[in-house]
C-alpha positions in Angstrom: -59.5 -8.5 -1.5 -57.1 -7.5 -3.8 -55.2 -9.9 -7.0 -52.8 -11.7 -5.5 -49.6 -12.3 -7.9 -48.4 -15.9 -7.9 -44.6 -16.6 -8.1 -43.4 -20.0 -10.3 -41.2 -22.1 -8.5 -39.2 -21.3 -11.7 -38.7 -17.3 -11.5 -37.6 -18.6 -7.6 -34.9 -21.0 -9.3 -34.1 -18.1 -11.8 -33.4 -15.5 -9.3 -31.6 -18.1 -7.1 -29.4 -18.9 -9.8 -28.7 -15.2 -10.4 -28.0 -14.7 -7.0 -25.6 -18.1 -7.0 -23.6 -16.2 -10.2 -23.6 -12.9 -8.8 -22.0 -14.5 -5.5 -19.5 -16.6 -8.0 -18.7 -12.6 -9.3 -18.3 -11.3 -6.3 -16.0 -14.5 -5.3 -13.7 -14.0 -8.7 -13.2 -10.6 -8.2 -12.2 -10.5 -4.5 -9.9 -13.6 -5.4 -8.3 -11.5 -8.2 -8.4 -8.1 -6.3 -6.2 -10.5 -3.4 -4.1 -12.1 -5.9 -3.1 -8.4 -7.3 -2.9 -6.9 -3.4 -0.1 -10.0 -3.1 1.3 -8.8 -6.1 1.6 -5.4 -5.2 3.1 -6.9 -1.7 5.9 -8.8 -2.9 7.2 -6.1 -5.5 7.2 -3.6 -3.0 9.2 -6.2 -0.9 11.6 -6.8 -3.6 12.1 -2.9 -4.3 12.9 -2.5 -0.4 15.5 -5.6 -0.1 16.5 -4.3 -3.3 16.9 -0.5 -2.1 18.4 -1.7 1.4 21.4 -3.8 -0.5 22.0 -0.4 -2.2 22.2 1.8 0.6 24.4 -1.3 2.1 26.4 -1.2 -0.8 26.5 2.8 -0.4 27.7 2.5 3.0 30.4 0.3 2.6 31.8 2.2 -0.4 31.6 5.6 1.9 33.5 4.1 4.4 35.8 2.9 1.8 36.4 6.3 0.6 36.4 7.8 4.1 39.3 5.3 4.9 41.4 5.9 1.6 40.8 10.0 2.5 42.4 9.7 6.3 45.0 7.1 4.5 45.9 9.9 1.7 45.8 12.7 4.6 48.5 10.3 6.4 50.4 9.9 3.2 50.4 13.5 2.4 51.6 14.4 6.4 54.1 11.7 6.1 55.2 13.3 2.6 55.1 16.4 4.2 57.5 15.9 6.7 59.8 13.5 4.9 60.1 16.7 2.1 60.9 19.1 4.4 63.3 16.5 6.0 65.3 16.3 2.5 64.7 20.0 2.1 66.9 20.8 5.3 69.5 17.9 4.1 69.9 19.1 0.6 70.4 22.5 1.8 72.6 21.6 4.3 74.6 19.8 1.5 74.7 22.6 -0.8 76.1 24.7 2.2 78.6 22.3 2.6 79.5 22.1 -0.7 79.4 25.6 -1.5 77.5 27.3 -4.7 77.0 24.4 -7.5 75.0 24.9 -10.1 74.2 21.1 -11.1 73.5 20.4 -7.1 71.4 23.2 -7.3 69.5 22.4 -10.3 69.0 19.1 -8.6 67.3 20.3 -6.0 65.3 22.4 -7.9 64.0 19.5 -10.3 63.3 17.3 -7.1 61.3 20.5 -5.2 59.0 21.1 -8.3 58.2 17.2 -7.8 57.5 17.1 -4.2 54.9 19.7 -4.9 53.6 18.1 -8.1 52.9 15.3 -5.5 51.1 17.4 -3.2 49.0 19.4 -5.9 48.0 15.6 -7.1 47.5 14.4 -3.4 45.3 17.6 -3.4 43.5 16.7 -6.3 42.8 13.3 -4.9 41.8 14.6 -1.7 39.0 16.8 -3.3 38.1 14.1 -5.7 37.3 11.5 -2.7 35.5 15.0 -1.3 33.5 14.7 -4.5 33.0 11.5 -4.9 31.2 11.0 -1.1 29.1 13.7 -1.9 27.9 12.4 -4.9 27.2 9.2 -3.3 25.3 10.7 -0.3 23.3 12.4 -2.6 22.3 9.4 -5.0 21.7 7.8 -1.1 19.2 10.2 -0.6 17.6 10.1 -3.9 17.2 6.6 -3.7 15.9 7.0 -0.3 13.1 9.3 -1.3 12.2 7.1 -4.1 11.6 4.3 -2.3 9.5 6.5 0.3 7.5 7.7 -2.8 6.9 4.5 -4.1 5.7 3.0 -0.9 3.2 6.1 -0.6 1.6 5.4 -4.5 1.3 1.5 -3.4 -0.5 2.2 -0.7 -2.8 4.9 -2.2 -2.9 2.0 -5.1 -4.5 -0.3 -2.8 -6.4 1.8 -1.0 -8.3 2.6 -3.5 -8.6 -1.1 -4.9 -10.4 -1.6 -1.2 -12.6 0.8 -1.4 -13.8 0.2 -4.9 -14.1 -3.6 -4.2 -16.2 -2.7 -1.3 -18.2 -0.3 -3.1 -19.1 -3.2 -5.8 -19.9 -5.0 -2.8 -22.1 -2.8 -1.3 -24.0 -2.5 -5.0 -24.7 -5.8 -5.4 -25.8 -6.8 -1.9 -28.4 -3.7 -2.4 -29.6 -4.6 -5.7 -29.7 -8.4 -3.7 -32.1 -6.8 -0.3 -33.9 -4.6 -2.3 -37.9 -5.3 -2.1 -39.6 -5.1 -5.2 -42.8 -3.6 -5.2 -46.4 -3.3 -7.4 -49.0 -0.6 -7.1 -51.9 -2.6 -7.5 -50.6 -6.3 -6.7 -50.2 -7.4 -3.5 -47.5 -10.7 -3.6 -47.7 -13.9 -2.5 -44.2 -15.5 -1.8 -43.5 -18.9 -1.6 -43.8 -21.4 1.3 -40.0 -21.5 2.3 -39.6 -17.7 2.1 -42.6 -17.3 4.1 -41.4 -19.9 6.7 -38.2 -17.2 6.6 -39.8 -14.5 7.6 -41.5 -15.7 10.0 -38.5 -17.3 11.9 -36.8 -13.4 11.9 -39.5 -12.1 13.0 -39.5 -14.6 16.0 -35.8 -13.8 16.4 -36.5 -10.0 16.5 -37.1 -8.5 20.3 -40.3 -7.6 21.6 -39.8 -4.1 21.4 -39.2 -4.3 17.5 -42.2 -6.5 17.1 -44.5 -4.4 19.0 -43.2 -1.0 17.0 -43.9 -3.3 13.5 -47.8 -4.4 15.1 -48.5 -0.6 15.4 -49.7 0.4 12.2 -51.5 -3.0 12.1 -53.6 -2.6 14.7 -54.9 0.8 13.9 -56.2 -0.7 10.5 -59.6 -1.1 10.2 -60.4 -5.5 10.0 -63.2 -6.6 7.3 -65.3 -9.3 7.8 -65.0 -12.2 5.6 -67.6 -15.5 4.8 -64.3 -17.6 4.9 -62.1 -16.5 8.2 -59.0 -17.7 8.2 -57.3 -19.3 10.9 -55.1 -17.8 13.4 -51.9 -18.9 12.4 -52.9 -17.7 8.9 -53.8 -14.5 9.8 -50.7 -14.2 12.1 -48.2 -15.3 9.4 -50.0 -12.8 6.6 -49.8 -9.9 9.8 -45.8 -10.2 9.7 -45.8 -10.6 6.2 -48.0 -7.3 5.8 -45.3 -5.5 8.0 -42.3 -6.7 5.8 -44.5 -5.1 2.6 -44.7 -2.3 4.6 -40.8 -1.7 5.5 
């Protein structure tokens, strides 16, 4: 028979309290990695009410602009026509009066201000032009800002997740793994015994019966003292948990 090594009830309460403060770990830094994930969650909210107010800001100043443009179009149609109206009168004036020189000048003076008012009309027209496209474009900037920002957030977190379940998956290994001995074979406590046993009896059949294989084929030694049957059937399923 081989030495069997004995385990203190106080290496149990040492590894139990390890285990308690590697769970309280685990606890803090899924709480904190949740706390940040909210974080993260209500910023990107704020940056798309944010963005949205913009664009409806935007909006309502292009339509603004769009409106004063067909109103400036009217006014220079309207202008337009009301010049060419006072054209045809003045002329017909200065036929009826015959060839005046200060009547002429007149007219002269008021025709180089009916088209300084259409070269500024102009000038407004292509400014409103200018100023719409410069607003569509900061629209569109804006617009691929906020998709970019949503894209890095959720690269952010998705790589918060999977590190979080990475550290997970490290501790609950370093938590399952057996330790073994080469020359000790170890003796565990009543309760983790009692443990054992009760998975085994929740495992099927088929389970239990591939486990009992390599048992079986193992040569038994006689002994002065034979243990009892529920001995030797609790120390069979722990042999096959030693084993795996």
């Amino acid at each position: 028979m081989g030495e069997q090594v004995v385990v203190r009830s106080e290496d149990v309460e040492k590894e139990r309290k390890k285990a308690h403060a590697r769970a309280r770990e685990l606890r803090a830094a899924f709480q904190d990695a949740s706390e940040q994930s909210l974080k993260s969650s209500r910023r990107l909210d704020d940056t798309y009410y944010s963005i949205l107010e913009k664009v409806g800001v935007l909006r309502q100043t292009i339509g603004s602009l769009q409106e004063l443009s067909s109103m400036t179009k009217e006014l220079h149609a309207n202008l337009e026509t009301d010049t060419k109206e006072l054209v045809d009168d003045v002329q017909g004036q200065f036929e009826a009066f015959g060839d005046f020189e200060t009547q002429k000048s007149q007219v002269n003076d008021l025709e180089e201000r009916i088209k300084a008012g259409k070269e500024k009309a102009d000038a407004l027209t292509k400014r409103l032009e200018s100023a719409r496209q410069r607003v569509e474009a900061r629209a569109k900037i804006e617009a691929e800002g906020e998709a970019k920002i949503s894209r890095r957030l959720r690269i952010v977190w998705g790589v918060a997740v999977l590190v979080l379940c990475m550290i997970v998956v490290a501790i609950l290994f370093q938590q399952l793994k057996p330790t073994r001995r080469p020359h000790a074979h170890p003796s565990l406590h009543f309760e983790a015994r009692q443990n054992l046993i009760d998975i085994m009896e929740g495992m099927p059949e088929s389970a239990k019966q591939a486990l009992a294989v390599p048992l079986s084929s193992r040569p038994t030694r006689s002994s002065k003292f034979a243990p009892t049957p529920s001995v030797l059937v609790d120390d069979d399923r722990l042999r096959i948990f030693d084993e795996l």
